[in-house]
C-alpha positions as CSV (number, residue, x, y, z in Angstrom):
1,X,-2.0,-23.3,1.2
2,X,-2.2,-19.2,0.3
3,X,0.5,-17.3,2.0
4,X,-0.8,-13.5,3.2
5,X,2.2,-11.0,3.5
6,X,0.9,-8.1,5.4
7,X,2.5,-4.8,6.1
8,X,1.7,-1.1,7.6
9,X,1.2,-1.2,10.9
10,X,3.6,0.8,13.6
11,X,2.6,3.6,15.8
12,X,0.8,7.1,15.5
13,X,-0.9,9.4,17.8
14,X,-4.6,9.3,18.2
15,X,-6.1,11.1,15.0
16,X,-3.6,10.1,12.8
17,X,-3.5,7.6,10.2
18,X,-1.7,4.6,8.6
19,X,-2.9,2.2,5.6
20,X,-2.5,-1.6,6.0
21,X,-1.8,-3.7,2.9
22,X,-2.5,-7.7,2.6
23,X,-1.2,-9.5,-0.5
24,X,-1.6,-13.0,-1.5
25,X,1.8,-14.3,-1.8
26,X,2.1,-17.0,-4.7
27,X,0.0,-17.6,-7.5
28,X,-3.4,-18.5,-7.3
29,X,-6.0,-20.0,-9.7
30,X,-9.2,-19.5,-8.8
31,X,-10.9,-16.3,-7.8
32,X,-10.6,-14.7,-4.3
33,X,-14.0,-14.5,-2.5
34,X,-13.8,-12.2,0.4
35,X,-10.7,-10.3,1.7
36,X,-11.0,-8.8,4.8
37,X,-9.0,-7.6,8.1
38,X,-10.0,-8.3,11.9
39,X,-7.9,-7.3,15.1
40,X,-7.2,-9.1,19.1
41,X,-7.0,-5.6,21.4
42,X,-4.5,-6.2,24.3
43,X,-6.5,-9.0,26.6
44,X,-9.6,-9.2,23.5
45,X,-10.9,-11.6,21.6
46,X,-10.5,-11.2,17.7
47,X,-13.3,-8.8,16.2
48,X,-13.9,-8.6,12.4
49,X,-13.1,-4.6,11.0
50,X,-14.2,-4.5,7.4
51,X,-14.3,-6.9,4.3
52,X,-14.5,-6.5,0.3
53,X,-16.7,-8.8,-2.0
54,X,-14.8,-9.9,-5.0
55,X,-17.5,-8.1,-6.6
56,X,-16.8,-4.9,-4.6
57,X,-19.2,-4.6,-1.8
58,X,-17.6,-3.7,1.5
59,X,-18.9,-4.5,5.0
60,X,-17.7,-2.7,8.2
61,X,-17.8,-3.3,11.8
62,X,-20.0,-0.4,13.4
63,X,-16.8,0.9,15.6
64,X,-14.3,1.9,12.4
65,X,-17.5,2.3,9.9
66,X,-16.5,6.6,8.5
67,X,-13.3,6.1,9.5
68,X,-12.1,3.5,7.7
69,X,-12.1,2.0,4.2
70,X,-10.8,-1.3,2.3
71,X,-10.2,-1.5,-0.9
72,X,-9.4,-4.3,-3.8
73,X,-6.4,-3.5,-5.6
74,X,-7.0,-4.3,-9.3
75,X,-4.8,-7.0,-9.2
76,X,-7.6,-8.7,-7.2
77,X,-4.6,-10.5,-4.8
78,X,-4.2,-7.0,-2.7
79,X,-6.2,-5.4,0.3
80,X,-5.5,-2.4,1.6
81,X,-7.3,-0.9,4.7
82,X,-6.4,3.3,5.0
83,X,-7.3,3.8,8.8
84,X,-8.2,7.9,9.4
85,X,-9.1,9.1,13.2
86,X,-7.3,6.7,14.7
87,X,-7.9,6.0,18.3
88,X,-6.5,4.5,21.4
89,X,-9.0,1.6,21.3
90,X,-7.4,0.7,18.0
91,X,-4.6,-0.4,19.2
92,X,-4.6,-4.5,18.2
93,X,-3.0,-6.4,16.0
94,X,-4.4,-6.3,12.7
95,X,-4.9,-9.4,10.6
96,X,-5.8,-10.1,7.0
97,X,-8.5,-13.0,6.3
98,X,-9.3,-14.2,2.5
99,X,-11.4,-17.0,1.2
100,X,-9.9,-18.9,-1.3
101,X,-11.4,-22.0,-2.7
102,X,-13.6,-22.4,0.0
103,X,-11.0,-21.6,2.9
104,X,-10.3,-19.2,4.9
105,X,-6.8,-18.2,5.5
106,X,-5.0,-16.0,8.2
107,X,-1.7,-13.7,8.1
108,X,0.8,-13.5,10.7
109,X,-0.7,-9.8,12.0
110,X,0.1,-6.5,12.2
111,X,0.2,-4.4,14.9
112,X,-1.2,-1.3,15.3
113,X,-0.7,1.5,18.5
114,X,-2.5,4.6,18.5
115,X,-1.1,6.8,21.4
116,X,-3.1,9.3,23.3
């Protein structure tokens, strides 16, 4: 089982910014293969954001693609996602996805609210 610890989120005004971080919590012994965030709007379903490649290629969902980026801390264990332009319709909570070992793994969430 791989623990995520995931901190960041609170609120800002629209155009503002804040910079999630996901961690893996314990030791692990094999390689991480993807890390990635998604986020459930108010009354949503869960939509995918952005993810990293252990090998450092990123992916973005079209809505936050210029405004945000993930990155890989060198540690290879640590996400972070720095969120610029924020809007209203960003408000969700945020959660950090890995694959590890072949499964994927969820945090608890973080949530986000971007006032007009």
């Amino acid at each position: 089982q791989v623990q995520l610890i995931e901190s960041g989120g609170g609120s800002v005004q629209a155009g503002g910014s804040l910079n999630l971080s996901c961690e893996v919590a314990e030791r692990i012994f094999h390689p991480i293969s993807i890390m990635g965030w998604y986020r459930q709007p108010p009354g949503k379903e869960r939509e995918f954001i952005a993810n990293i490649i252990s090998a450092g290629s990123t992916n973005y969902a079209a809505s936050v693609k210029g405004r945000f980026t993930i990155s890989l801390l060198i540690n290879k264990r640590t996400t972070t996602l720095q969120m610029n332009s924020l809007k209203p319709e960003d408000t969700a909570v945020h959660y950090c996805n890995v694959l590890y070992n072949g499964d994927y793994y969820w945090g608890k969430g973080t949530l986000v609210t971007v006032s007009s």
